[in-house]
C-alpha positions in Angstrom: 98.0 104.9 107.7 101.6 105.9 108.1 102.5 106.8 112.1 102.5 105.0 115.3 101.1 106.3 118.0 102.7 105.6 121.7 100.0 105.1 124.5 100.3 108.1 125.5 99.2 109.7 122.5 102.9 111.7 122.5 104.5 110.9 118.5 108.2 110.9 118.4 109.8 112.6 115.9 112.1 114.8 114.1 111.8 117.2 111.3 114.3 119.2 109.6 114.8 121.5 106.5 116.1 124.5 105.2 114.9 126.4 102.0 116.9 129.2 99.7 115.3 131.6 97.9 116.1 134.5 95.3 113.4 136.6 94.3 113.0 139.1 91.1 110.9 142.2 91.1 109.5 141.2 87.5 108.3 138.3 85.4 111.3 136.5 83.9 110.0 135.5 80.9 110.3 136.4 77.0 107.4 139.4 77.1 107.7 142.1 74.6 109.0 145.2 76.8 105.6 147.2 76.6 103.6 144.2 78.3 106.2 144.0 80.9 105.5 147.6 81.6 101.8 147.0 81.5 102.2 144.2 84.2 104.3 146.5 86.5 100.7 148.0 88.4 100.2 144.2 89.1 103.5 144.2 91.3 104.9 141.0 89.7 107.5 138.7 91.1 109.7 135.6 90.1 110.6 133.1 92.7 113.6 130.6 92.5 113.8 128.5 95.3 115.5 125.3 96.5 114.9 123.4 99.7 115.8 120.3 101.2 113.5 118.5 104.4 114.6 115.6 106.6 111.9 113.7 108.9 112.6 111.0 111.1 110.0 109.0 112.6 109.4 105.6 114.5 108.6 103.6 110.9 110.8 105.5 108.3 113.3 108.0 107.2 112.5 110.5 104.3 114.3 113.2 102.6 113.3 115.5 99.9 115.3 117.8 98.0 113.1 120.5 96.0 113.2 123.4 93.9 110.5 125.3 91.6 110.0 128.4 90.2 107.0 130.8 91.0 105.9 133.9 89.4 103.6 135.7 91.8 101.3 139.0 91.0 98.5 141.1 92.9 95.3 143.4 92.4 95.3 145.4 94.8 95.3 144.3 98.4 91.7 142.2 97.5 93.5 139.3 95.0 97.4 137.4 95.2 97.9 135.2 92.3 100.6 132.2 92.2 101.3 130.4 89.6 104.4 127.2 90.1 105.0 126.1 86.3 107.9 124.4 87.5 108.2 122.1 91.3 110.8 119.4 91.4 111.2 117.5 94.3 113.8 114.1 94.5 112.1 111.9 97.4 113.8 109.6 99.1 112.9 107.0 102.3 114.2 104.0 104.3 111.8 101.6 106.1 112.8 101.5 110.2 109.9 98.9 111.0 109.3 95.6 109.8 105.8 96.0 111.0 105.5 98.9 108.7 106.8 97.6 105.7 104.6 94.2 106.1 101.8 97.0 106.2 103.0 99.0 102.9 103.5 95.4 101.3 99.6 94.2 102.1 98.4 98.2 101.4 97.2 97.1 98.0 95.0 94.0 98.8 94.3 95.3 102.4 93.6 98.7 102.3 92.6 99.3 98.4 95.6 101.9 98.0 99.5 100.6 96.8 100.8 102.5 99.3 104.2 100.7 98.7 104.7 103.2 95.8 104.2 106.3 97.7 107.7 105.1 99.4 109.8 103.6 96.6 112.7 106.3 95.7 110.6 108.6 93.5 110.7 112.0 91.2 107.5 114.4 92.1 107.1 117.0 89.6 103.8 119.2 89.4 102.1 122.3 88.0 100.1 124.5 90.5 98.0 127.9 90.7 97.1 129.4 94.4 94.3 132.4 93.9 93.6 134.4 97.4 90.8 136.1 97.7 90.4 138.8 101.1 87.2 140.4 101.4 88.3 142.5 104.1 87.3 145.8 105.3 90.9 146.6 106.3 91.6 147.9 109.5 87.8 147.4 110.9 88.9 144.2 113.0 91.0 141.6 114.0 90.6 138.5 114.8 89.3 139.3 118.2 87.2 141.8 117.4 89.3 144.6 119.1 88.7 147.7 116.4 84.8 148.1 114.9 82.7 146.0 113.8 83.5 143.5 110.2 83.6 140.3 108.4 86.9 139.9 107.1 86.4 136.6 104.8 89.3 134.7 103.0 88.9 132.6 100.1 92.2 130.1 99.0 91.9 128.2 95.4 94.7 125.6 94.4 94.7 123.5 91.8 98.0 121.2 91.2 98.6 118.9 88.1 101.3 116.1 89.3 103.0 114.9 86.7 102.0 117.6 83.5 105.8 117.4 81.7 105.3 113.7 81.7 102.5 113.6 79.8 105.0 115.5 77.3 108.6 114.3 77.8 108.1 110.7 79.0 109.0 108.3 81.6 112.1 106.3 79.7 114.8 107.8 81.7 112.5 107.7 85.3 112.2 104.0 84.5 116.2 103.5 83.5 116.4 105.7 87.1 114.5 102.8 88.7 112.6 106.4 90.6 108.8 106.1 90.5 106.5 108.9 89.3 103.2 110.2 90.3 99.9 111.8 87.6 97.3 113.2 89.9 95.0 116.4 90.0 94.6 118.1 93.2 91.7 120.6 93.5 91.2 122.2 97.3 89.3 125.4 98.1 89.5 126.7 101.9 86.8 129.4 102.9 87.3 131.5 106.3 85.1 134.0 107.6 85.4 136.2 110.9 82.7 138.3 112.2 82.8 140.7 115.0 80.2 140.1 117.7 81.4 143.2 120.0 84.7 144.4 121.4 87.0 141.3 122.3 83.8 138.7 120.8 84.6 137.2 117.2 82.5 134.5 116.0 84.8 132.7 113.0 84.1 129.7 110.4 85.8 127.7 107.9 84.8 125.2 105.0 87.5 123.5 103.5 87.2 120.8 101.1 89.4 118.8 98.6 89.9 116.4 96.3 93.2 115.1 94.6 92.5 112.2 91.8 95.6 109.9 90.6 95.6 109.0 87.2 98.1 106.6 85.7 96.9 104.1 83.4 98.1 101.2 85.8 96.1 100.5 88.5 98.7 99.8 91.1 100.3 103.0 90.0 97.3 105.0 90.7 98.5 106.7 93.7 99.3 109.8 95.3 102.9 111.1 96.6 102.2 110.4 100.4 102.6 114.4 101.1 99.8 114.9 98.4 97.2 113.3 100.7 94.4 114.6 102.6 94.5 114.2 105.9 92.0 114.9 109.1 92.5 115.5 112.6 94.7 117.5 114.6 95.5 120.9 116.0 94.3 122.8 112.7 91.9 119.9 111.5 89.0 117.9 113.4 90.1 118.8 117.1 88.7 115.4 118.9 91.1 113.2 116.9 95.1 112.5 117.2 96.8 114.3 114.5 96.0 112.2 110.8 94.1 109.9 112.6 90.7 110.4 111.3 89.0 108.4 108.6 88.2 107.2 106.3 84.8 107.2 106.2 83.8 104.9 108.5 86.4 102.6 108.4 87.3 101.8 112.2 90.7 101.6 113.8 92.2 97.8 113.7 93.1 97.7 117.6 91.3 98.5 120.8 93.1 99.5 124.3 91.8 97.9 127.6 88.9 100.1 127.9 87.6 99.4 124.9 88.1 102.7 123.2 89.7 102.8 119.4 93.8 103.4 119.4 94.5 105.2 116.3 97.9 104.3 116.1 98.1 104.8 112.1 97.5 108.0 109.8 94.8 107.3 107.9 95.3 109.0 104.2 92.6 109.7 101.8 91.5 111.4 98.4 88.9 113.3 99.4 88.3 115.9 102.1 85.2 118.0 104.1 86.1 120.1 107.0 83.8 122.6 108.8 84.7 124.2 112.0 83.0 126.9 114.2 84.7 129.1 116.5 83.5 131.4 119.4 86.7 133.8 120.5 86.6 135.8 123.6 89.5 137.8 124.9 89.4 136.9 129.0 91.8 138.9 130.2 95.2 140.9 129.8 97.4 138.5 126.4 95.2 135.3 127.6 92.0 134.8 125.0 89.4 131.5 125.2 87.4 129.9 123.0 84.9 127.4 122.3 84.6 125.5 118.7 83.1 122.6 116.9 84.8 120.9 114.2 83.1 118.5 111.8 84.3 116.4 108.7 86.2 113.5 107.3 87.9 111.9 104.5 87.5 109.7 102.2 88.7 107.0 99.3 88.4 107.5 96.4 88.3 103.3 96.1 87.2 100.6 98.1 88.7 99.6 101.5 89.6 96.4 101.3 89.2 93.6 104.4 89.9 90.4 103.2 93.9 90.4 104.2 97.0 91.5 105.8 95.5 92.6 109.0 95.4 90.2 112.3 91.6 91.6 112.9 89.2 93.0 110.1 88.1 96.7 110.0 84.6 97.4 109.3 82.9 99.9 107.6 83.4 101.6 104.4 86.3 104.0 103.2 84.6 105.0 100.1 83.3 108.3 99.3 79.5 108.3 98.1 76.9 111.0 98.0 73.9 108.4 99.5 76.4 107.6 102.5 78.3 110.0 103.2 76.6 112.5 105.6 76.5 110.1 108.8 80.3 109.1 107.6 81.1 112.9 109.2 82.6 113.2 112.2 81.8 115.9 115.1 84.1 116.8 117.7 83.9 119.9 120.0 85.7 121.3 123.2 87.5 124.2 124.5 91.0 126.0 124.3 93.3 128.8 125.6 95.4 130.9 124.0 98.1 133.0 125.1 98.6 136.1 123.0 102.1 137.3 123.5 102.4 139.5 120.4 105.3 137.5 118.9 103.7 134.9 119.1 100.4 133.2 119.8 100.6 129.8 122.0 97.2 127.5 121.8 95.7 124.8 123.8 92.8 123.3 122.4 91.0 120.4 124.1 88.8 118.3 122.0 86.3 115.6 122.5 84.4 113.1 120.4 80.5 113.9 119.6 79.9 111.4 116.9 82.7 109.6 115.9 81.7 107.4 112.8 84.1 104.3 113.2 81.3 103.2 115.7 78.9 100.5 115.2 75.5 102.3 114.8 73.3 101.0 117.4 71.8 97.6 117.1 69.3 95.8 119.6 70.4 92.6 118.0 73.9 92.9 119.1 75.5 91.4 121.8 77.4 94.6 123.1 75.2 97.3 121.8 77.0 100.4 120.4 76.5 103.9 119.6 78.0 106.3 117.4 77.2 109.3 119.4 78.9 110.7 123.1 77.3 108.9 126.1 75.9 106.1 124.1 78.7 103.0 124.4 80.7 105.2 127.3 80.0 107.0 130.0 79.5 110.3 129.4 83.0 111.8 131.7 84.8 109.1 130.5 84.2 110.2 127.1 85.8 113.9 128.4 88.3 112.3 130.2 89.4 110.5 126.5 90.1 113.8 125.0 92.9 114.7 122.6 95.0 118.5 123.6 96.3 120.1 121.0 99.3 122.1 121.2 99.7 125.0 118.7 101.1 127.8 117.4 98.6 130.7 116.3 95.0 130.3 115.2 94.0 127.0 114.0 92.2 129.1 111.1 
């Protein structure tokens, strides 16, 4: 719920960050010499790395300095295995808006997530494994379908503990620090498949789901470092929606503009995550390619949203992931987009609009002003186009 937008749907602001790495053609770790020669066909690697990222935006500052330590293998060109024992990262922010901080102060009671904490000067440290999995027939296609015929499919596993030394060491000198500190699980699989139709036709897919579960034993400190969070919508997300503005569930947005339609002024976070997106690629012609796609998903809370205070008018709906409710809780957008192919680099223009957008009131004869949850239904049909989001990226969205 962090973000505002302008009414122009352009966000303003900066980011900045630089990261230094040094990289060892082996495992450094105690191993008796004969394993280390065993694990040489596995081409292993040690990472160090430190980093530091600056973002400025409308309602806060925040820095982060980070370093970790990664030892990465392979089998073959089929598998790539990373494992992080070790990812520090110092966070610090400054409030810009008072709006914003009256929102992070009422986050608990209003939105059912201490959101407050999330900012507070904290120490972020986590455990992680990344398996990739290509089930490519190598050199058959690419992603336009240029050489013969394939389905080159991707699989990505990660699984992050946040917090795991704690558990071991303690929190004394984090509390002494005054630095708040973060236990969560994060579990997110992302599945991607590309199948050749003919020369210059690919038809592509991708599932990606998620959840992340804070644990702490105090309720208010059950929460997630805010870069931990699922988010939907936006160039490589749900297409039809502003960048983070999707969700959850169907919770609507707490303002309207003078047509009537939502403004989703505020990122909307959550702990759970479905995507699904469908892609038709054609190359046009010379570097320009088109496409056509429909995106579908949501997130969700892993908690109730709360409505009772700190917001001038109450949102409606339900934030709250469960299995009974959540299939008409997904969103569908769908649209069009251009991209421009210069080798180098690929530039994308993807134009998305709303199918079904959840936040709506489901029809009800019994209403005064009727709505729908589906295009067409509360607006005219063109107007609905017209109400688009463009996406401006770099590369394929998946």
């Amino acid at each position: 719920m962090v973000g505002e937008a302008t009414n122009s749907g352009v966000f303003a602001s900066r980011e900045a960050g630089g990261n230094l790495s040094l990289t060892f053609p082996q495992f450094i770790f105690p191993l008796p010499e004969r394993w280390k020669q065993d694990l040489g066909r596995f081409n292993p690697k040690t990472r160090l790395q430190t980093g530091y990222n600056y973002v400025d935006r409308p309602e806060y500052t925040r820095t982060n300095f980070q370093t970790s330590m990664a030892y990465t293998w392979q089998k073959g060109q089929k598998a790539q295995y990373i494992l992080t024992p070790v990812d520090f990262n110092f966070i610090d922010s400054r409030i810009k808006s008072d709006t914003f901080q009256t929102i992070l102060d009422n986050s608990l009671e209003t939105y059912g997530i201490p959101l407050n904490r999330s900012f507070e000067p904290s120490f972020v440290t986590s455990t992680s494994f990344t398996a990739t999995l290509n089930f490519n027939n190598y050199g058959a296609t690419d992603l336009l379908g240029n050489q013969a015929r394939g389905t080159p499919s991707y699989l990505r596993l990660f699984l992050e503990s946040g917090g795991t030394l704690l558990n071991f060491f303690g929190t004394e000198a984090l509390d002494d620090a005054n630095l708040a500190y973060f236990k969560f699980l994060k579990f997110n699989p992302d599945f991607r498949q590309y199948i050749s139709l003919s020369k210059g036709k690919t038809l592509a897919y991708r599932i990606n789901v998620g959840v992340a579960f804070p644990y702490n034993r105090d309720p208010e400190d059950q929460v997630l470092p805010y870069e931990k969070y699922f988010f939907a919508g936006g160039s490589n997300s749900i297409r039809a929606w502003l960048p983070r503005r999707l969700g959850p569930g169907s919770i609507n947005p707490d303002s309207v503009d003078s047509g009537g339609y939502f403004v989703y002024n505020l990122e909307q976070p959550g702990e759970i995550l479905l995507e699904a997106s469908v892609e038709y690629r054609q190359k046009l012609f010379s570097f320009v390619n088109g496409a056509l796609f429909v995106d579908a998903g949501n997130v969700w809370r892993l908690r109730e949203f709360r409505t009772d205070s700190g917001i001038d008018s109450p949102r409606q709906g339900s934030a709250k992931f469960a299995f009974n409710t959540f299939v008409p809780q997904i969103a569908i957008g769908a649209g069009a987009g251009l991209r421009f192919d210069f080798s180098f680099l690929i530039l994308r223009f993807d134009y998305g609009v709303k199918i079904y957008d959840p936040a709506r009131e489901v029809y009800d004869s019994n209403e005064v002003n009727p709505t729908g949850r589906w295009i067409g239904q509360k607006f005219n049909f063109w107007d609905e186009i017209a109400n688009g989001v463009l996406n401006i990226g770099i590369g394929y969205p998946f």
